[in-house]
N, C-alpha and C positions, 0 to 999 in steps of 0.2 A: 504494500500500500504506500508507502514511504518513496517507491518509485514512479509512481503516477502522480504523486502530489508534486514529487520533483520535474515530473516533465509538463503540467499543466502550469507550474509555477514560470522557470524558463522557457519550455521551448512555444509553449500556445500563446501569448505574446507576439514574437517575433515570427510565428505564422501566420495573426493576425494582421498584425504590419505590413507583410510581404506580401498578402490577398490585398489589401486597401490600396498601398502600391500601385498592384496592378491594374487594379481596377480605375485608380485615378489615372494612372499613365493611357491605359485604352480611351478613356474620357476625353483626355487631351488631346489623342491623337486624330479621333475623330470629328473632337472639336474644329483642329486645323485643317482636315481634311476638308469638311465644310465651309471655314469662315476664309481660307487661303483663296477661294479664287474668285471672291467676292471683293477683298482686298485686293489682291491684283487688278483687279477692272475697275474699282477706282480709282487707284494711282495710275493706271493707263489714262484713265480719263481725265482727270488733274493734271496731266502731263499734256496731254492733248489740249484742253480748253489754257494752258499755259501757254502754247508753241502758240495756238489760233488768235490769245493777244498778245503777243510779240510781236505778230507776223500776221496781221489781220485780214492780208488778200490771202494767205494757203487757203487751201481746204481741205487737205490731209494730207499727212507724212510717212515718210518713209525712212528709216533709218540708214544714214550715211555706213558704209562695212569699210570705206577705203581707211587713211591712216588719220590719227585723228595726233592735234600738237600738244606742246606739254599745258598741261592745265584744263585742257579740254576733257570732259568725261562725254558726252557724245553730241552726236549731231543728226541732223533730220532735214531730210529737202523736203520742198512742197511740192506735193506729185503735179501742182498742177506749174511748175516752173516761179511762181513767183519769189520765190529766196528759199533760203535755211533759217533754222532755227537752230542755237550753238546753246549749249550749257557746260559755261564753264567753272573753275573753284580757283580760289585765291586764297590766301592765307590772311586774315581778318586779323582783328585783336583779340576777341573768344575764339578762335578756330575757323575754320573755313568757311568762306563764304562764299554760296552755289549762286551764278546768277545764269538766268538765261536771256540770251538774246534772240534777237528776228533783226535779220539782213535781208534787204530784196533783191531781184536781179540784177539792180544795177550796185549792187555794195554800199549800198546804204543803212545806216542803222531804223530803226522802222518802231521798236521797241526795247524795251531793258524792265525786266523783274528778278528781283532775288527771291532765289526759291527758296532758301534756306541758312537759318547765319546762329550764332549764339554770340552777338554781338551786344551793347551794353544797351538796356533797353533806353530812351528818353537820350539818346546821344549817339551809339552809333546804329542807332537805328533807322535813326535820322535820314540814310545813307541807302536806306531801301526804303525808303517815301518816294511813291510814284511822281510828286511834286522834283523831287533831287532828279532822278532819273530821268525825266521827260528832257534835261540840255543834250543826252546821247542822241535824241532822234536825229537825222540827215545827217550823221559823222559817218566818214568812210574809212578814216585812218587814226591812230594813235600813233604818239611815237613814242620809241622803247622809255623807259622808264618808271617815272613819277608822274603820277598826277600835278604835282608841283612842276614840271614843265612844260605843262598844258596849257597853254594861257584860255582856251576857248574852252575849259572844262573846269568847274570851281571844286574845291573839296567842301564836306561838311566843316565847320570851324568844329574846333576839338573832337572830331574823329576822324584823323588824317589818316588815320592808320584804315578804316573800313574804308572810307573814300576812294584810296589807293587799290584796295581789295579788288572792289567794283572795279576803276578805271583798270584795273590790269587784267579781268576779267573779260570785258568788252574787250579791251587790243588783244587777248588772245581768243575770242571768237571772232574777231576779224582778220585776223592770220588764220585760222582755221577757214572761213571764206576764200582766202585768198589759196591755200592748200587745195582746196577742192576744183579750183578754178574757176571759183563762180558758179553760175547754176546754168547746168544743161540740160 
């Protein structure tokens, strides 16, 4: 008797545990099975109504396969020829900051949104206010560097650092324009 007490004490427990376990782990998994491609199709879609105001004449995209430059994470032509859409990341003052652009066929800038920043709210956020972004429209080119050598491009005051983020953002989704050759 002394042996059953022993093994209900330890081991039914840890048999307990390791049923609940699995049962949660199955729970989970079919959770994601179901909730994964629901979440996919709307971050496709978020990514889409994103490209479609950057780049307001596309009408759908298609994603660029050829080679994409440093800082670029991808790219997307508009099937129907009017430009690309370029998202690129820069290195911000909280970490990176994702912006994406819309260029049209003639290499012009058309729009500018950050997709994403953990930059300092009330200051360099500043820097993703569509009010800030709206000076990129009809720019074709950056030149290397700083923002601070841009005279036709202002930074945020006390967020030179996300400012910079952005303008270095945009000039390499304009090099990445220029890579693709344009829109064919």
């Amino acid at each position: 008797m002394e042996k059953k007490n022993n093994f209900q004490e330890n081991f039914a427990p840890a048999i307990v545990l390791v049923c609940i376990c699995l049962v949660m782990t199955f729970a989970l998994a079919m959770t994601y099975k179901v909730a994964n491609p629901v979440i996919q199709a709307n971050a496709a879609k978020s990514a889409n109504e994103a490209r479609m105001e950057v780049l307001p004449d596309g009408d759908s995209f298609t994603q660029y396969d050829g080679k994409l430059v440093e800082g670029v994470t991808e790219a997307y032509m508009a099937d129907n020829k009017a430009g690309m859409a370029v998202t690129a990341q820069y290195k911000g003052f909280g970490g990176a900051v994702t912006v994406m652009v819309g260029i049209n066929a003639n290499g012009e800038i058309t729009g500018v949104k950050v997709t994403e920043h953990a930059e300092t709210p009330g200051l360099g956020t500043k820097a993703a206010d569509p009010g800030y972004l709206k000076q990129y429209q009809g720019v074709t080119e950056a030149p290397q560097g700083h923002i601070r050598d841009d005279a036709n491009i202002n930074a945020v005051s006390g967020a030179t650092i996300t400012s910079n983020a952005v303008y270095n953002s945009v000039r390499e989704a304009l090099a990445q324009y220029q890579e693709c050759g344009g829109v064919k």
